[in-house]
C-alpha positions in Angstrom: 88.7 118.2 57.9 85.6 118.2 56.5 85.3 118.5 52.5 83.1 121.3 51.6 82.3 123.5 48.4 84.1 127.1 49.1 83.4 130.5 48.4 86.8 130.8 46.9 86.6 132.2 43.6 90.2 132.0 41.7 91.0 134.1 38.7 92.0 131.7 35.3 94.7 129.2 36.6 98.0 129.8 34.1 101.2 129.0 36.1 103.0 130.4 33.3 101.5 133.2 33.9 102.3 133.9 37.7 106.5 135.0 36.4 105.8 137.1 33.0 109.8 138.5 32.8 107.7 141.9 34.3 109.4 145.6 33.7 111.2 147.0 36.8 108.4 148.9 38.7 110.7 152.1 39.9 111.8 154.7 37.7 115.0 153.6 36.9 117.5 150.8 36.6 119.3 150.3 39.6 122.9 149.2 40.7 122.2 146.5 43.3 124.7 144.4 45.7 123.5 141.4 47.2 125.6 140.4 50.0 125.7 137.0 51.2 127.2 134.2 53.2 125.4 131.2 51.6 125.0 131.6 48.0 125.2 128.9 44.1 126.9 126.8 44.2 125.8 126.1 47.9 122.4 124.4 48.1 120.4 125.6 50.4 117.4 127.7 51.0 119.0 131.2 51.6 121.3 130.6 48.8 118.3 129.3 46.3 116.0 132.5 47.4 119.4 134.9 47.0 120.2 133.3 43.5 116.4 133.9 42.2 116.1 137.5 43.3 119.2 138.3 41.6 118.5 136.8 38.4 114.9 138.5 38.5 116.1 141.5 39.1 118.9 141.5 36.6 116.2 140.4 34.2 114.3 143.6 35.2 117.3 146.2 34.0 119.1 146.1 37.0 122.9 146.0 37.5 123.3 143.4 40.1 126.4 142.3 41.9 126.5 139.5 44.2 129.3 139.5 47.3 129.8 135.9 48.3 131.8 133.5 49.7 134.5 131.9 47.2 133.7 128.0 46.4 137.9 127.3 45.8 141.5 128.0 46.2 140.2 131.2 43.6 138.6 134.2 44.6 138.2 138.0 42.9 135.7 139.4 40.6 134.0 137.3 38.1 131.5 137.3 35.3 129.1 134.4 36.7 125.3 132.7 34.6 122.8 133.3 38.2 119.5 131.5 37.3 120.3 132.0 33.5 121.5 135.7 33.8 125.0 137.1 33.5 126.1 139.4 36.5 129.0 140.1 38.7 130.1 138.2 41.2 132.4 139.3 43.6 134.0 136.1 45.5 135.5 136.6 48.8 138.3 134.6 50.6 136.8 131.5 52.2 137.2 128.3 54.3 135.0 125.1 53.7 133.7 124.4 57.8 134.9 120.4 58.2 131.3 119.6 60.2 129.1 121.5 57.4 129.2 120.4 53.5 128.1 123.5 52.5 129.0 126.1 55.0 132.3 128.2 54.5 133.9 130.7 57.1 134.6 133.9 55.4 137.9 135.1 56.2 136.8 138.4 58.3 139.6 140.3 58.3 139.4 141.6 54.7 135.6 141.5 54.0 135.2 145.5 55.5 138.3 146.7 53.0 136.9 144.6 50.3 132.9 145.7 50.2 134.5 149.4 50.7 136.6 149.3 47.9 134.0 147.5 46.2 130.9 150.4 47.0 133.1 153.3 45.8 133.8 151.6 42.3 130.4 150.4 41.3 128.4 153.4 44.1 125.3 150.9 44.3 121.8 152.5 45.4 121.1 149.7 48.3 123.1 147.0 49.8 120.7 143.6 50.5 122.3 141.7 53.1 120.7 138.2 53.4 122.4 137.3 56.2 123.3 138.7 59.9 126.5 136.1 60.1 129.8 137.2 59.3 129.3 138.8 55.5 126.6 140.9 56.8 128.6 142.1 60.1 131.3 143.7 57.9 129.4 145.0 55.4 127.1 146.6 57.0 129.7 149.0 58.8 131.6 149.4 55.0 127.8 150.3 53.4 127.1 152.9 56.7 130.0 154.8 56.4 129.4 155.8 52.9 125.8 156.4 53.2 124.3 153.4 51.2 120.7 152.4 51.6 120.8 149.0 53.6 118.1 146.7 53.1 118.5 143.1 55.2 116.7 139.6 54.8 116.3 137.5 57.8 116.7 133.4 56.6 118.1 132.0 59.7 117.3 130.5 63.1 120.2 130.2 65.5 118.8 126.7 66.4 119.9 125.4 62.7 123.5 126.7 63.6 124.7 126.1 66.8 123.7 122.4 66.5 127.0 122.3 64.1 128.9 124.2 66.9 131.8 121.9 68.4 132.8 124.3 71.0 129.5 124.9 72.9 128.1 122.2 75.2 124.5 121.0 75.0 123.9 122.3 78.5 125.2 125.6 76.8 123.1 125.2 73.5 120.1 127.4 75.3 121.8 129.9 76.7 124.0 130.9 73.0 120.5 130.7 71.4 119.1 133.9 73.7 122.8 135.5 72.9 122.2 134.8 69.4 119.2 136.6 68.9 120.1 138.9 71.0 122.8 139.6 68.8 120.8 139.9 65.7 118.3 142.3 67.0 121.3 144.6 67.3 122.7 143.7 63.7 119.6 144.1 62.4 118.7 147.6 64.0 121.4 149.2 62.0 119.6 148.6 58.5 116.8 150.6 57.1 114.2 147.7 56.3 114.3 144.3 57.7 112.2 141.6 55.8 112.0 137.6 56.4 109.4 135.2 54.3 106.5 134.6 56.1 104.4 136.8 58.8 105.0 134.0 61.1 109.1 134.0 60.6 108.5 137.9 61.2 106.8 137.6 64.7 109.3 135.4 66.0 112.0 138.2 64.8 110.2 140.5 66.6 109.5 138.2 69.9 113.0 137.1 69.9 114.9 140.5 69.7 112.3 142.9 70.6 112.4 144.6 66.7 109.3 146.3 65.3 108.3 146.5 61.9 109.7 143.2 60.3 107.4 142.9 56.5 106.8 139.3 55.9 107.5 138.8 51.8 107.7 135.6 50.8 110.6 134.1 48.5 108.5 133.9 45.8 108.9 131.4 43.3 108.3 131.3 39.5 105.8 128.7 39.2 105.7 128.0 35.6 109.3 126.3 36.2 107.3 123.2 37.7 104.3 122.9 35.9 103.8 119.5 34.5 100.6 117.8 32.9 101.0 114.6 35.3 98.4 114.8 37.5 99.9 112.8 41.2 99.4 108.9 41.3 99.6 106.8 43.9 100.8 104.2 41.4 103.3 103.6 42.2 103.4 105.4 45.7 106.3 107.8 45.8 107.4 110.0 48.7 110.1 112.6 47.9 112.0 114.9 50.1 113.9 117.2 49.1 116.9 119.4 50.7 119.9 118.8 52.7 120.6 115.8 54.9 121.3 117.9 57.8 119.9 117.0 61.3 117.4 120.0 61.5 115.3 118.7 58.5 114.4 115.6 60.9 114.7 113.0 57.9 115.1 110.5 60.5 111.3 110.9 61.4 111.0 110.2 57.4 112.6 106.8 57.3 110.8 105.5 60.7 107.4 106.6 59.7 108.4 104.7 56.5 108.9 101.7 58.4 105.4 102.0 59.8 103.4 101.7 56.5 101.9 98.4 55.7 104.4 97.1 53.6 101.8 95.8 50.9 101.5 99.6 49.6 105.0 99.2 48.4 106.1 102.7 49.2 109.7 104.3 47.2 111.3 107.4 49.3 113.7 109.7 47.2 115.9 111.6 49.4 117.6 114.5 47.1 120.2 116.2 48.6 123.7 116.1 50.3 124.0 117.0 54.1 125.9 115.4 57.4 123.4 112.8 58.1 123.1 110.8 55.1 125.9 108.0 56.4 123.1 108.0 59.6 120.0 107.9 57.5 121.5 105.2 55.3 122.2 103.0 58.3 119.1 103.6 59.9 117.2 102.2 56.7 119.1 99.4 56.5 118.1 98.7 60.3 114.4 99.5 59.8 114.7 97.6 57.2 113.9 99.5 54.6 117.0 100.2 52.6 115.8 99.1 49.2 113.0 101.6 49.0 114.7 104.5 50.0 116.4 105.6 47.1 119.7 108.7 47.9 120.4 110.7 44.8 122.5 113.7 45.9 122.3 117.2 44.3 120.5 116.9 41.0 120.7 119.6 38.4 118.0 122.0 37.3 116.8 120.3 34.8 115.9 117.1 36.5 114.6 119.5 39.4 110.8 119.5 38.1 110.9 115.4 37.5 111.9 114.7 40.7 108.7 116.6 41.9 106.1 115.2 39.0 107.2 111.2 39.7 106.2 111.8 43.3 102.8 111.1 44.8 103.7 113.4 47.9 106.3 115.6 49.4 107.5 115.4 52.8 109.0 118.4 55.2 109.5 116.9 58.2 112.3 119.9 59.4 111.0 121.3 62.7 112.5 124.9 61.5 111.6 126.3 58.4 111.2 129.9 58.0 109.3 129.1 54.7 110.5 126.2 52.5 111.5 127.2 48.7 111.5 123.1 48.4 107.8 122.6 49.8 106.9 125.8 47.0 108.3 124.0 44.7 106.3 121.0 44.9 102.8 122.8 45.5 103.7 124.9 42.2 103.8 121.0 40.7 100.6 120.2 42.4 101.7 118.2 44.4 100.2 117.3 48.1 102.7 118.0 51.1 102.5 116.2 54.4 105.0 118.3 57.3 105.6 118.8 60.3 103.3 121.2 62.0 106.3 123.7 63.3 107.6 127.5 62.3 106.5 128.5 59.0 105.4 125.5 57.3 101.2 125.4 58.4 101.6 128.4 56.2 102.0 126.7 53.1 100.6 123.6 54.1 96.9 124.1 54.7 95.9 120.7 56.7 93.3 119.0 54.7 93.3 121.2 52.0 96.8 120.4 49.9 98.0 117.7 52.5 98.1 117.2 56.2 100.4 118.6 59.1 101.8 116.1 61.7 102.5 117.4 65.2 107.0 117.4 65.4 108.7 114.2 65.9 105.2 112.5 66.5 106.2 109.3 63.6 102.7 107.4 64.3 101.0 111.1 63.4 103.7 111.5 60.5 103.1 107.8 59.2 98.8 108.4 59.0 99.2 111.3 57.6 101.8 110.0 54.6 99.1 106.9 54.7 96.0 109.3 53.7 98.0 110.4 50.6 99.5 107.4 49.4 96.1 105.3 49.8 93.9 108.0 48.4 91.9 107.5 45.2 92.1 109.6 41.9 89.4 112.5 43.2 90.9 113.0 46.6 94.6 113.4 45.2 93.4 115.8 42.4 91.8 117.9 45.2 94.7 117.9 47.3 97.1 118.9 44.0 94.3 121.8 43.1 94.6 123.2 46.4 98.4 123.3 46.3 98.1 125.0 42.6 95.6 127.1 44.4 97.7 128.3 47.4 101.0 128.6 45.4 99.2 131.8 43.5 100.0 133.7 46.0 103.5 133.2 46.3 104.3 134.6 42.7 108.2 135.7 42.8 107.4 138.6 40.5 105.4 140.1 43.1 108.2 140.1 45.7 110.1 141.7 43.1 108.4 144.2 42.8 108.2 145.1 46.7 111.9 144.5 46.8 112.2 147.3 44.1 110.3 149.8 45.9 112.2 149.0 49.3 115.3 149.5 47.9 113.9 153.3 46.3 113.7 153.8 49.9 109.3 154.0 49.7 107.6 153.4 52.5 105.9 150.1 51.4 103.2 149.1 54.2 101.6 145.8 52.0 103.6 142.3 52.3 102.9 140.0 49.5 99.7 138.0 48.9 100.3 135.0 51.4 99.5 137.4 54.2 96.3 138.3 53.2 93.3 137.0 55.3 91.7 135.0 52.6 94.8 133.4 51.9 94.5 131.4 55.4 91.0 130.7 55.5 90.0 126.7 54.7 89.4 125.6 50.6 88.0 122.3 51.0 87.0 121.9 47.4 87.7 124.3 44.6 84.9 125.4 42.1 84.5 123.3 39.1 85.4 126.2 37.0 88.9 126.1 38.7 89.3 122.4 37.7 88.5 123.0 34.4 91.2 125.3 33.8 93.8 122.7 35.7 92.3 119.8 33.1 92.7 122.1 30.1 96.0 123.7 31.3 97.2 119.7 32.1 96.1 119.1 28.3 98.0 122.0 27.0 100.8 121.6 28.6 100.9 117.5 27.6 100.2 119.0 24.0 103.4 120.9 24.6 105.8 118.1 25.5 104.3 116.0 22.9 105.6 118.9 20.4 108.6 119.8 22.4 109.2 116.2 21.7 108.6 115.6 18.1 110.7 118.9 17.5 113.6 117.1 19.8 113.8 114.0 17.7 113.1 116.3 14.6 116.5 118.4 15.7 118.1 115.3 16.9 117.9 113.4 13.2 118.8 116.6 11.1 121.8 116.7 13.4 122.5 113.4 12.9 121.8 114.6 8.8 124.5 117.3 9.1 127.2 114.7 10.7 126.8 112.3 8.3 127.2 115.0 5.7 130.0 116.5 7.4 131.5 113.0 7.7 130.9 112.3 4.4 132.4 115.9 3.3 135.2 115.4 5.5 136.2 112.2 3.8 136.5 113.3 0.6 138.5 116.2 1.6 140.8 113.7 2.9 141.0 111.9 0.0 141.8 115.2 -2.1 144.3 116.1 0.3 146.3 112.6 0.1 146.0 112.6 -4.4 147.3 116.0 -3.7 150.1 115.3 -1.5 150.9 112.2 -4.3 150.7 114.4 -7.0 153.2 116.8 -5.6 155.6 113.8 -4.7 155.4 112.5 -8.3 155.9 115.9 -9.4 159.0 116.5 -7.3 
């Protein structure tokens, strides 16, 4: 694609900006169950997007209890932190699945009795069920039979599930897919509004079951989580994917287009995540022979979430069924250029030749070019590919979604789906206007400005800390010592 000045005109670039802790937009605080199969401390997408609605709309006034699958031997009610909130959780009886690491069978026969005797003690205003699986089947009936609103979010493609089956032969695998959908349209015609994240997750809804009506609102994401002032570097070059090992995500396709880069450029892959596959992917690099530059870190904590992003030069989605990507988000909101596969929802957030380049699936010479481009770019061409991806992620502001959640839940008829949808939104960038860079330069500088302070107020903390436990060790002592002429004292006395 051709570079070219555009027409776009963006507003003042602030990331911090795009998740202000906004008031609820409906009249009044709401009591709100989220009901899912997949939810913290599972790692996944559906469980990530569950977790951040929750604590947004807690932080919005709202009573919010979660319904989810119990983690141990331990399961009841529960006062749990969700993205830095306190809310209830209600954890329900559940078996880990031996073939998935994150994936737990809820036991079925109690969930109905539960969520009913659950509804009539806290009488909620909506039920959001995120998923159509087994959580979502009972509770559905339970919310229906005492009138409660039912609201339903679709994150799931049969495809990514009955690959883990290990009763249905591949020579069945086709025919359960049709079933499943099949199945879902009827789940999901028993709700009152029926959402998934992106217009072209919605369409296949639709296609596949024969619905009408499906909104597209995207996860959302609060971008001033990942905003960094480290502009990307191919020096050294870094490619990071991040999200489960699992065989949908196609990581294999990662490690061989790898293998195909000249191996002058001196290329590190981080992998972060846990899944099935990683004892295959580990072999496979060692075969490739690339084992010392891909680097397997597991789950890392939130904290350490943003750095992963800001060390990398470019993130890689090379999963062949995404129905948006929280993880690909994640890294535009740290400008960061993406390179992925050109399948389901992700030429929605990766615009090819604007903030990165799409790859047609499983085609590794394509995938290898494309990761080439990035990693062999110079200074300007990266810093237009990271503007673009600060550009596009604008539109995916969580507080937004929010906000439409709120009004769905009211039970208004809400006909707008969030900004990604827009027309605009889809139409080629090519280069952003110079005013747009300024205010990515200055923001960078503030934000460097920041940490510098942050840090200087860190090591300030860390040495009066340090002051205090020398004191108190210091005070300590002599209490000691007045303690032991006392204790003298008294046996001279005696």
């Amino acid at each position: 694609m051709s570079v070219s000045n555009s027409s776009h005109q963006p507003g003042v670039f602030d990331p911090a900006a795009l998740s202000t802790q906004a008031i609820n937009t409906v009249s009044r605080p709401l009591t709100i169950v989220i009901a899912c199969d997949t939810f913290p401390p599972d790692i996944n997408g559906a469980s990530r997007f569950a977790e951040r609605l929750a604590g947004g709309l807690a932080r919005r006034g709202h009573d919010v209890h979660i319904i989810a699958s119990a983690y141990s031997s331990k399961f009841g009610t529960f006062r749990e932190v969700i993205d830095g909130t306190e809310m209830t959780v209600h954890r329900l009886r559940a078996y880990k699945l031996p073939q998935h690491e994150t994936l737990r069978w809820l036991w079925p026969f109690t969930i109905g009795s539960e969520a009913t005797r659950i509804f009539k003690e806290i009488k909620p205003d909506v039920v959001h069920i995120q998923s159509h699986l087994i959580m979502g089947r009972f509770v559905v009936g339970a919310a229906k039979k005492l009138g409660i609103r039912l609201v339903a979010t679709n994150h799931i493609m049969p495809e990514n599930l009955i690959k883990y089956s290990v009763i249905i032969p591949p020579f069945l695998e086709q025919a359960a897919m049709n079933w499943a959908w099949r199945d879902a349209g009827r789940f999901f015609a028993k709700v009152d509004a029926v959402t998934t994240p992106t217009r072209r997750a919605a369409e296949l809804l639709e296609a596949a079951t024969g619905m009408k009506g499906v909104m597209a609102i995207s996860c959302g994401i609060d971008a001033s989580k990942f905003k960094n002032a480290t502009p990307p570097s191919n020096q050294p070059p870094r490619i990071l994917f991040l999200g489960r090992l699992d065989y949908e995500k196609h990581i294999h396709n990662l490690l061989r287009a790898v293998a195909k880069l000249p191996k002058e450029l001196g290329v590190e892959v981080e992998l972060v995540g846990r899944g099935g596959e990683q004892a295959y992917l580990e072999e496979l690099a060692n075969e490739l022979g690339i084992r010392k530059q891909v680097h397997f870190y597991g789950h890392i904590s939130e904290e350490d979430l943003p750095k992963a992003y800001e060390r990398c030069t470019v993130f890689a989605m090379p999963s062949i069924a995404e129905l948006q990507s929280i993880a690909t988000m994640e890294a535009m909101a740290s400008g960061r250029p993406v390179v992925a596969a050109d399948a389901m929802a992700l030429p929605h957030l990766v615009h090819d030749g604007d903030n990165g380049y799409l790859f047609p699936p499983d085609d590794v010479d394509a995938f290898a070019d494309r990761l080439k481009r990035v990693l062999t770019a110079n200074e300007a061409e990266l810093e237009r590919l990271s503007e673009n991806s600060l550009y596009l992620i604008k539109s995916h502001d969580i507080q937004r979604t929010l906000s439409i959640f709120e009004r769905l839940y009211m039970g208004e008829t809400v006909a707008e789906e969030t900004e990604d949808n827009l027309p605009e939104y889809s139409e080629p960038i090519g280069r952003l206007s110079e005013s747009f860079h300024d205010q990515i330069v200055a923001f960078r500088k503030r934000t460097e400005a920041l940490a510098d302070r942050v840090e200087e107020a860190t090591d300030e903390l860390r040495e009066r800390i340090e002051d205090m436990r020398e004191r108190a060790e210091k005070v300590d002592k002599r209490v000691r010592n007045a303690v032991r002429k006392a204790r003298k004292r008294i046996q001279r006395e005696r």
